[in-house]
N, C-alpha and C positions, 0 to 999 in steps of 0.2 A: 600368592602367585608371583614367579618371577615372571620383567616384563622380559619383552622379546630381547632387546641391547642385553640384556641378563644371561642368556640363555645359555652362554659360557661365561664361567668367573673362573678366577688365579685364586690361589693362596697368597700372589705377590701382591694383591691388590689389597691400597690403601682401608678397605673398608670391608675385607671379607670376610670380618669375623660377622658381621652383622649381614652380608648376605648370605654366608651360610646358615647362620640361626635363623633368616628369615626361609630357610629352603626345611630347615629340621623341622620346623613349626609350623610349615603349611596343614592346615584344618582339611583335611581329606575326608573326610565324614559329607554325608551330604544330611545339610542342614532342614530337615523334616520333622516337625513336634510329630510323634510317631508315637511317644511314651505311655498317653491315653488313649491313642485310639487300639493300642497292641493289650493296653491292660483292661478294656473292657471287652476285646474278644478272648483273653485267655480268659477270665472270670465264667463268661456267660456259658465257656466250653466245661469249666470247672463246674459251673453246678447244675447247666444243661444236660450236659452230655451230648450224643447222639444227635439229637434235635440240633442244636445249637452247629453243632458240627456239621453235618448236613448243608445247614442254613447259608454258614461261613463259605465252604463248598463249592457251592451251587451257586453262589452270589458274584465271587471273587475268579472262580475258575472256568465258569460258562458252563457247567457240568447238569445235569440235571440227572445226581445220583441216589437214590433212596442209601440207608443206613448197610444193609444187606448187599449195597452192590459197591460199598469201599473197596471190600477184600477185591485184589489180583487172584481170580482162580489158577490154579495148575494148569486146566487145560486150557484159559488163556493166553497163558505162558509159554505152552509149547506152542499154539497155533500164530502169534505172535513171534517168536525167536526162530522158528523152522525154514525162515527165507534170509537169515542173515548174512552178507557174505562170506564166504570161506575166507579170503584173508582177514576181514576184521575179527570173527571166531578166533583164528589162530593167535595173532596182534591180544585179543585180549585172554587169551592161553597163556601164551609167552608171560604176561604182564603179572598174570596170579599169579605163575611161578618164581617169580622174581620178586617179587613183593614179600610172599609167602617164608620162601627162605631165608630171607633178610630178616626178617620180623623172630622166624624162630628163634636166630640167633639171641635174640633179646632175652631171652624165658629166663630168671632169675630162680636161682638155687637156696631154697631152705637151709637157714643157721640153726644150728645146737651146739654149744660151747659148754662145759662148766671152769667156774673162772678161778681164780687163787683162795677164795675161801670156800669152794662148793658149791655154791648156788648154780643153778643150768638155767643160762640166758639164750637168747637168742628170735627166729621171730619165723613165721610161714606167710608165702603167699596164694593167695587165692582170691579168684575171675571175679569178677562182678557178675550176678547173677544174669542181668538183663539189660541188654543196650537197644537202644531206638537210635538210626541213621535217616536223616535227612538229605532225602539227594534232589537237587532243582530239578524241575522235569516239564512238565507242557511238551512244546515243540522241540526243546534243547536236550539234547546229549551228551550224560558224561557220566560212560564207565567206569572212568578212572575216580570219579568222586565214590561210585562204589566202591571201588579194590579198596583204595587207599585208607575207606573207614572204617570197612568192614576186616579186611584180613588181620588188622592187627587185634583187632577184638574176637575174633575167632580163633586165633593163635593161640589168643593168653587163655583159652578155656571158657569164656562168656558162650552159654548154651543156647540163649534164648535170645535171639536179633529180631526186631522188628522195624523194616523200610519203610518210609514214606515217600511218599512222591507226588506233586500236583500233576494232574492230566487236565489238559486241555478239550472239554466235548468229550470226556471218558479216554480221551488214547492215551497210551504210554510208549514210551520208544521203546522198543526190543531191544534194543544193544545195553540200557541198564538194567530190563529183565536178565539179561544172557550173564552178565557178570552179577546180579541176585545169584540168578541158580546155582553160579558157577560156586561163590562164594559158599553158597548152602545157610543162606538167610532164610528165616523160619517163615515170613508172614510179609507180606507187601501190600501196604493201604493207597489207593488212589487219592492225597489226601495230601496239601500244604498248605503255608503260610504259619500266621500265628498259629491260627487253630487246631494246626497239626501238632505244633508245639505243646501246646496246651495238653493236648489231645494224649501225647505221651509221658507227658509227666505227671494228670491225674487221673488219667484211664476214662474212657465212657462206657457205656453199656456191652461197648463194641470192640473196644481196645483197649490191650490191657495195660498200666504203666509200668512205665520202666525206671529204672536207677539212674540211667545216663543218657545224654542225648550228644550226639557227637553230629555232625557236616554240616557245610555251609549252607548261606542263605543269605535272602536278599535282606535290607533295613529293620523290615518285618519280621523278618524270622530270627534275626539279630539279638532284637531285641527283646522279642519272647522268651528268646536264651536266655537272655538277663532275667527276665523278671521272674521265670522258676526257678532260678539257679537255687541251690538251697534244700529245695524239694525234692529235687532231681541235682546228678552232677551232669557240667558242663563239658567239653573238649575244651573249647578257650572265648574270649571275646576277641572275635573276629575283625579285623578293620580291612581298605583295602589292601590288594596285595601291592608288593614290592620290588625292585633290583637295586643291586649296585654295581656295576661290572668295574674292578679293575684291569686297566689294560695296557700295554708298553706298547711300542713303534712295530713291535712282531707281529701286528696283527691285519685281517682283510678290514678295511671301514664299514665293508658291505656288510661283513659278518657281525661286529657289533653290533651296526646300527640295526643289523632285524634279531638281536636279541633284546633289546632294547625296545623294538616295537613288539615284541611276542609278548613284553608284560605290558605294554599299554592299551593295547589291544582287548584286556578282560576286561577292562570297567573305563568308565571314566576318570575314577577316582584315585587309578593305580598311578603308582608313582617308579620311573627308571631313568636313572642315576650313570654315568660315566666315569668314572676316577683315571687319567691318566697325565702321563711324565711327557707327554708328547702333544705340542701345542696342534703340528700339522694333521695329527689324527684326528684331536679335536674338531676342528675344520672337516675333514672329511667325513666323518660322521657325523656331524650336525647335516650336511647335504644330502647324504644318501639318507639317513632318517626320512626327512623332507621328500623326496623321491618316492623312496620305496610303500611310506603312507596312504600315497595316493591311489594306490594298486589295491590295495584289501576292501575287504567284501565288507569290512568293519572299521573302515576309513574317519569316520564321524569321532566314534568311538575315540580311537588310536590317537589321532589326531586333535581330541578336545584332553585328554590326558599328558601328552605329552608337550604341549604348549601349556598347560595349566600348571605339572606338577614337573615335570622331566627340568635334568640340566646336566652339562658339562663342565667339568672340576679339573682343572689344570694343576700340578702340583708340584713340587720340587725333585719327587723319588718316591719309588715302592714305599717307603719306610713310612713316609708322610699319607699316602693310599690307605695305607693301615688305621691308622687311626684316626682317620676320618671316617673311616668305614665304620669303625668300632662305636664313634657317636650316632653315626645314622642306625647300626644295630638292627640291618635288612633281614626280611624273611627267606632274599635270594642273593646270595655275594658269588661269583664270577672272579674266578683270577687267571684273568687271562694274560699271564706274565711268567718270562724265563722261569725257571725252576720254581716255578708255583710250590710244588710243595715245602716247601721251606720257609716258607710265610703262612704254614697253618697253625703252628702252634701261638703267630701272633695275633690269630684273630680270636676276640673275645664273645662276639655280639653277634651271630649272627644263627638265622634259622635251617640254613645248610649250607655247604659251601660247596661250590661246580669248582674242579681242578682241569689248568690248563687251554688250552687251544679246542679240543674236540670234546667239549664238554658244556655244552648249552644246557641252562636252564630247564629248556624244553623237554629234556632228556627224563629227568624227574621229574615234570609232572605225573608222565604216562608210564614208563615201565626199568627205570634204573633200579630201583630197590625199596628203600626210604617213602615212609608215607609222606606224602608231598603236604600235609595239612601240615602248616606253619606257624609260628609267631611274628606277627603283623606289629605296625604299630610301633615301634621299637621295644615290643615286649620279650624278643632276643635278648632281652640285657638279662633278663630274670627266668624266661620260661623254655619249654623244648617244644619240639615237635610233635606230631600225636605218635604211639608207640604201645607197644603192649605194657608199658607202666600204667598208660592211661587208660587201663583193663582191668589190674588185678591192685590188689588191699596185701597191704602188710600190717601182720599181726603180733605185736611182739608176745611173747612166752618167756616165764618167770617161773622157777622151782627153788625155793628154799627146803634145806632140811632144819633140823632140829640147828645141827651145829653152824649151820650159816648163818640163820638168823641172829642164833648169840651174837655172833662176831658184827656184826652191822647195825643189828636193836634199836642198841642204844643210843647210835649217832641218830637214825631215825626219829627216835622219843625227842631226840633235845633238839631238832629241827622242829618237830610239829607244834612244841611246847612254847618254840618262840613266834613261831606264825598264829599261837591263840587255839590250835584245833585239838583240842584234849580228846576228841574224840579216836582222832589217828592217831596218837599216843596211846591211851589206854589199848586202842586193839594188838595194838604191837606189844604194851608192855603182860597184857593178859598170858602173851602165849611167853614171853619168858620168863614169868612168875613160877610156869610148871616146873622149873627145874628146882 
């Protein structure tokens, strides 16, 4: 934790190589042995089933649902979603559309080549057969955790979705039913936590499992990610979320600073970040931050984040912005500076980049294009965003004829022969013996 005197650092300062590695290396995690109590509710769901399920359920979510009343019926669903406002309906119209389109553009084109000795290389892809989506639920809403998980795995051809969701006392909020249906998700369980988890990656009596589980979740459900991982594929390991805004003298302090509280605002444990060239900006939005905190509905929240994990980073110039950025390697980077784009191709690290002045973060959560599920963690350095890759399997395809193999054989035989496996030798040397 930076103390409060911290709260803005220079790069001119004497000693800020070591207050910025102490800001890189804030533990954001919330420190909970969580590891056995997550792995004896996935077991118990593994070889229970149903029961077990059930149990977990009704314990954790105040529910008191038999096995037979998981499933969300249809006419739940309409009776449920039929009072929703017309502009949130439309808002989350707009949103599929826009999602949808983006996504398609991703669909990856099948290779068939044959190469200078004949051989026909090349590779197909194809959906994953069945995905399970994880959306938080009880009292809380968020459609957008639907779109975001669902459309791109619908795009790449994945036929078979199945949603979870914890309800509170059996309710579900209508607004993540209305983007289910809209999505055209197969099957909706009243059903979270670990045991949901669990639940989808060995199937019970009741639910069948899936290949992949993708959306977020709280410590618990995190961590269940992890411990099937293997069994089931993952989307990613999730940590808090993130910003980094850079920003020049061109900017309102007001506007920063409530992008800055929009990502602190999610968790406690989120972390947003300032990068600018301009000391008096700095100043002004460390005040209006402070300010404007005190106004939300999620003020505790906002507030124990951003004194915890938040800071302002004074710099030399844009150039230095950059790669500082590149080591933090944000889920969210914000360049909010003169010809922004002309500083994209020097960013290396980061899980999306906002361009410009009228370009908030917030814009992507909800309906810009892009699946707003991220890479956390500084795991930008190495991973991408979730996307219709994280849908479909490449399969490479390999044709020799008679005369290709001639011509390659034998480099083959005398590779396998030095790695000891005369087995892969002999099958290769069998079929050029025929000649």
């Amino acid at each position: 934790m930076l103390s409060k005197m911290k709260k803005i650092i220079n790069t001119s300062d004497k000693d800020f190589d070591s207050q910025f590695n102490e800001l890189l290396n804030i533990d954001r995690n919330i420190s909970e042995n969580v590891e056995e109590v997550v792995r004896n509710i996935v077991q118990n769901v593994k070889s229970k089933g149903d029961s077990s399920l059930v149990e977990y359920t009704n314990k954790f979510d105040k529910n008191s649902l038999s096995a037979s009343e998981m499933l969300v019926s249809e006419e739940e669903i309409d009776n449920l979603i039929k009072d929703l406002p017309t502009k949130l309906v439309k808002a989350i119209d707009l949103a599929y559309s826009r999602i949808e389109s983006y996504h398609k553009k991703q669909i990856p084109s099948d290779l068939s080549y044959k190469d200078e000795i004949g051989a026909r290389l090349g590779y197909i892809w194809n959906p994953i057969s069945s995905v399970g989506i994880y959306v938080p639920g009880g009292t809380a809403s968020y459609p957008s955790t639907v779109l975001m998980n669902a459309i791109p795995a619908k795009v790449s051809g994945v036929e078979d979705i199945t949603m979870v969701s914890p309800s509170t006392d059996s309710k579900m909020n209508p607004s993540i039913l209305y983007a289910a249906r809209k999505v055209g998700i197969n099957r909706i369980y009243r059903i979270g936590g670990a045991q949901a988890i669990s639940a989808l990656a060995f199937g019970t009596e009741t639910i069948k499992p899936v290949d992949k589980i993708v959306g977020p979740g709280n410590i618990y459900v995190s961590e269940a990610k992890r411990q099937v991982f293997g069994d089931v594929g993952i989307d990613m390991f999730a940590g808090p979320s993130e910003i980094v805004i850079i920003a020049d003298k061109e900017n309102e302090p007001g506007i920063i600073a409530s992008d800055l509280i929009a990502q602190a605002e999610h968790d406690v444990s989120a972390q947003s970040i300032l990068i600018t060239d301009d000391a008096s900006l700095a100043d002004k939005v460390l005040k209006s931050v402070d300010d404007q905190i005190s106004s939300l509905s999620r003020k505790d929240i906002a507030s124990n984040s951003w004194n915890n994990n938040g800071a302002i980073i004074i710099v030399s110039g844009i150039e230095e912005s950059i790669k500082l950025a590149n080591r933090l390697a944000p889920e969210h980077l914000e360049l909010a500076v003169k010809d922004a784009n002309n500083y994209i191709k020097e960013v290396k690290n980061a899980g999306a980049i906002f361009i410009g002045n009228n370009t908030p973060e917030a814009i992507g959560d909800y309906i810009a294009g892009p699946s707003h599920v991220l890479p956390t963690s500084k795991s930008a350095r190495f991973s991408s965003g979730l996307s219709v890759y994280d849908f479909i399997k490449k399969t490479s395809v390999i044709e020799c004829s008679e005369e290709s193999l001639n011509k390659i054989g034998e480099s083959a035989i005398e590779i396998a022969v030095n790695e000891g496996l005369d087995g892969h030798a002999r099958s290769i040397e069998y079929r050029l013996s025929k000649k």
